[in-house]
N, C-alpha and C positions, 0 to 999 in steps of 0.2 A: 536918661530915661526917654526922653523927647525923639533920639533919634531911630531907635526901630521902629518908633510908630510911623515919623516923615519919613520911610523907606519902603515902609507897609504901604502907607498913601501913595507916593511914587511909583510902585508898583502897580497896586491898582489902578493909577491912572494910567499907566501905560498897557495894562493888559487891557481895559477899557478901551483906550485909543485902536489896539489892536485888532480888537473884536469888532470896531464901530468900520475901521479900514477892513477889514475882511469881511463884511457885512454889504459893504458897498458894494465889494469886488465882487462877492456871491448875487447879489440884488441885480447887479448891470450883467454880470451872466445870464441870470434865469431868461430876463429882460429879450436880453440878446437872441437867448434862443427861442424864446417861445414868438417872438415880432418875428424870428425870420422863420420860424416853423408856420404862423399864419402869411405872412405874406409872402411864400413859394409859389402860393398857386398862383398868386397875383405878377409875379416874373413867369411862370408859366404861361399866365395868358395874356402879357404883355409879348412874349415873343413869339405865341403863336398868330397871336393877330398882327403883329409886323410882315407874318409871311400871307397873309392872306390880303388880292387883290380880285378885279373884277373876270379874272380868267379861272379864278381859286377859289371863289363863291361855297365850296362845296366843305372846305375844310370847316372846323368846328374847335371851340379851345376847349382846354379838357376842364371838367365841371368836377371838384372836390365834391368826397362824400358829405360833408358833413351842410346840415340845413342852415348856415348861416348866410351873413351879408353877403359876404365873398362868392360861395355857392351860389346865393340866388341870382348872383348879379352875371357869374359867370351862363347859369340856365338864359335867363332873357335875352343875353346877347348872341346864345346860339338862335332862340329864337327867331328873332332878329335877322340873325345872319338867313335860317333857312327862308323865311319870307323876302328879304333881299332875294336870294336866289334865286326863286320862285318867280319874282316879278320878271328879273332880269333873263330868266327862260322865257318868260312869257313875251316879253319883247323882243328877244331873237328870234319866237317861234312866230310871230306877228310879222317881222322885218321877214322871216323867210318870205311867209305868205305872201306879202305884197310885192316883193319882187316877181313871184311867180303869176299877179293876176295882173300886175304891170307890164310884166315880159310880153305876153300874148296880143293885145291892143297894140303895143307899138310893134311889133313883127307885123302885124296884118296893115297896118299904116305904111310901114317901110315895103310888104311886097308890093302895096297900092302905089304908092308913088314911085317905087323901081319900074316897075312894067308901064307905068306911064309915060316914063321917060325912055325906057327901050323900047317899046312900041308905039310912037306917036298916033301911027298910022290908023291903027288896030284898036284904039282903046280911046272908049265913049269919054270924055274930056268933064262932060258932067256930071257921066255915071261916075266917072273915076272918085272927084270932087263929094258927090254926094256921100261913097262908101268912108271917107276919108274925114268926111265931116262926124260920120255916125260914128266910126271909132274914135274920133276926136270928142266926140259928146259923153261917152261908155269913160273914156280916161279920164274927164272932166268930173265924172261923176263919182268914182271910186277915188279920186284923189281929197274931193269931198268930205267923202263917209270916212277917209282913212284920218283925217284932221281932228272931224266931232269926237271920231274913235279916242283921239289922243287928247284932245280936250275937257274929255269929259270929266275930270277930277280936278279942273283947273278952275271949277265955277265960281260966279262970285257966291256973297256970304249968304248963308239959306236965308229964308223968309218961309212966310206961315203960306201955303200953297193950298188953296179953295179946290179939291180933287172935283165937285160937285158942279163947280163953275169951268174946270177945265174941261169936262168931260162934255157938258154943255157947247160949248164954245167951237170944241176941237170937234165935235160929232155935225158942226152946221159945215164947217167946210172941206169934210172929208165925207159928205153925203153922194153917192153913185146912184144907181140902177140898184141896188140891193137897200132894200131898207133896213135901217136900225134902229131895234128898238130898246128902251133905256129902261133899269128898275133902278133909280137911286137914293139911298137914304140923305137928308141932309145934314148940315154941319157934319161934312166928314174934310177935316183940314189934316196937313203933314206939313211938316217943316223941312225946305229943300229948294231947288230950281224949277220955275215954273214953265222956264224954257225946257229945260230938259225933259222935265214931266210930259210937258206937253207934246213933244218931240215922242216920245215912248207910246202916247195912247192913240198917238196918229200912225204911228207906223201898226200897233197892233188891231187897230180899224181897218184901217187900208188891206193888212193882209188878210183880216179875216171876211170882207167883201171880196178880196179877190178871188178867195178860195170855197165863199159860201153859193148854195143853190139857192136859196129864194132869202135867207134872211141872216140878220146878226143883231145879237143881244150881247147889251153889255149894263150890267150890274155895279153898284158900289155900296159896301154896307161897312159895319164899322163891328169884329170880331177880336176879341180877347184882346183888345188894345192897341189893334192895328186896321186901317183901311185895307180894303179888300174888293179890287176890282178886277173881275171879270169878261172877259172876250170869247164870248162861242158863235161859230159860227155854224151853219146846217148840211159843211160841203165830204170829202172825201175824209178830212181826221189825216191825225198823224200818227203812224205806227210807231207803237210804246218805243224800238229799236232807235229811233230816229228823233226821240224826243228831248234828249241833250243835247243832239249834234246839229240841229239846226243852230244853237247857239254858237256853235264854233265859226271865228270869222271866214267869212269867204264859203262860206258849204251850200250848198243851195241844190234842195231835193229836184227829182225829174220835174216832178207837175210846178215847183214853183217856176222850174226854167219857160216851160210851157206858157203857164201865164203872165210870166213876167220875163222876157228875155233879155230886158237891159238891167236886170238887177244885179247888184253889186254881191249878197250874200253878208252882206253886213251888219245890216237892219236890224236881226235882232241880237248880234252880237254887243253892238253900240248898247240897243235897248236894254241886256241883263247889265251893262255896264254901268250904266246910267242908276239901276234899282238898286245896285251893289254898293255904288256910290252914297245913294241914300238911308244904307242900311235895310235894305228891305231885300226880298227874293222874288222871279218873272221863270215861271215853271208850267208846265205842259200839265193840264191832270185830265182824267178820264170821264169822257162824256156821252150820253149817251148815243150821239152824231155828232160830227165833226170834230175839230178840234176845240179845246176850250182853255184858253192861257190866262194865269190867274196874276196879277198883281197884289203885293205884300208890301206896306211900308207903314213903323212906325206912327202910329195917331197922335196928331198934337191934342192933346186936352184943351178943352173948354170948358169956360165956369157956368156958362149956361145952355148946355146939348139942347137941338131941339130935337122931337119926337120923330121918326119915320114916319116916309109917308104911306099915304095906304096900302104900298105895295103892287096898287094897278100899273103893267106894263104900256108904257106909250110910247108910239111911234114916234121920234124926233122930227122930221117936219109934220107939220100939222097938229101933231098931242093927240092923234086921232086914239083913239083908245082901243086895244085887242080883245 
């Protein structure tokens, strides 16, 4: 009687065993294909980023539809890639430039000192010297700007930067013939280089003296959570067409050649670079004379803002009051 039932158990234990072994083999199938069905895209763009180097900048791995990990991670990396690109155009198109503003100085040095030496006879020995010094000064100086250019992202760690006191400070020794006069609120701070800062509001002084008729004003107030300082000058303005490409390096309008003939064209290339750095924006906007460049950067908060001050405009040397 004992034994159909131990052959009925038997059975079932092995049709059990059966089921548990084809269970497994089903389970490490599914396994199998759904791991390589998500990770294709991932040997996708493992092999399309093997093919890409810094001459192949352009290609992009392919981005699966679906909104997951894999997707998003393949999105950021194209990201990525396109801002690599970008940079790396923009360094080619930099590296053109300067070959092309370096070229011209050393050609006018080399005819200087060729005809000195073919003509001994013929050619002033200190004129020569002199012309030779001045383009030696002009290379000295674009070599320069082309450094800070490349510097500028290299600074050390920010610090809380006093715009109030820089403006201050920067406005006593870049004083001309043109006076300037100041509206600024206090406690207006940003967190960044005080060098560079300072570097940016001297060059936007300097050029709006050099372009202004009788005067320049420069402003700093503290708007929707950013410092905001202001450069207008009272001279010719800058036509709207002309109002991004002054920033491009090396560009340099007629009238600025005019009044400034050993300029580099770089000044305010450096200077949006320097803003961009700190997260902030250096834009041309509409005035009613002259031109008027506005600085944007980030406001550090303070626990205890003090109040603006009256608002009366005053002349930097003296405080004489307008």
């Amino acid at each position: 009687m004992l034994e159909p039932f131990i052959l009925a158990h038997a059975r079932l234990g092995l049709l059990i065993l059966t089921m548990v072994v084809l269970a497994i083999i089903l389970t490490t199938w599914i396994i199998w294909v759904v791991v390589g069905k998500t990770l294709r895209p991932v040997a996708d763009i493992r092999a399309q980023v093997s093919e890409i180097t810094v001459r192949d900048l352009q290609l992009r791995v392919p981005e699966p539809p679906q909104d997951d990990e894999i997707g998003q991670l393949a999105r950021t990396f194209n990201h990525t890639l396109a801002r690599l690109e970008a940079a790396v155009e923009h360094q080619r198109h930099f590296a053109s430039l300067v070959s092309h503003e370096l070229r011209t100085p050393l050609t006018a040095l080399q005819a200087e000192l060729d005809e000195a030496l073919l003509y001994p006879d013929e050619v002033d020995p200190r004129a020569a010297i002199t012309r030779s010094l001045s383009t030696t000064e002009r290379l000295r100086t674009v070599i320069d700007d082309m450094l800070m250019f490349a510097r500028v992202r290299t600074a050390a760690a920010p610090e809380p930067v006093d715009v109030c006191a820089l403006i201050r400070d920067k406005l006593i020794t870049t004083c001309r013939d043109v006076p300037v006069f100041t509206r600024i609120e206090d406690d207006l701070k940003v967190l960044g280089s005080g060098s560079q800062l300072s570097a940016v509001l001297n060059n936007l002084v300097v050029n709006a003296q050099r372009h202004a008729d009788t005067r320049v004003e420069v402003s700093a107030t503290r708007v929707d959570g950013h410092v905001v300082v202001s450069v207008t000058d009272d001279g010719d303005g800058i036509a709207p067409c002309n109002r991004e490409r002054i920033f491009k390096p090396f560009v340099r309008l007629d009238d600025g050649r005019q009044k400034d003939p050993n300029g580099t064209g770089l000044g305010l290339a450096i200077s949006r670079e320097i803003v961009a750095a700190h997260r902030g924006t250096l834009d041309v906007e509409d005035s009613p004379r002259g031109a008027r460049f506005v600085l944007r950067l980030p406001a550090l908060e303070t626990k205890h803002p003090r109040l603006p001050d009256s608002g009366d405009g005053t002349e930097l040397l003296g405080l004489d009051s307008t």
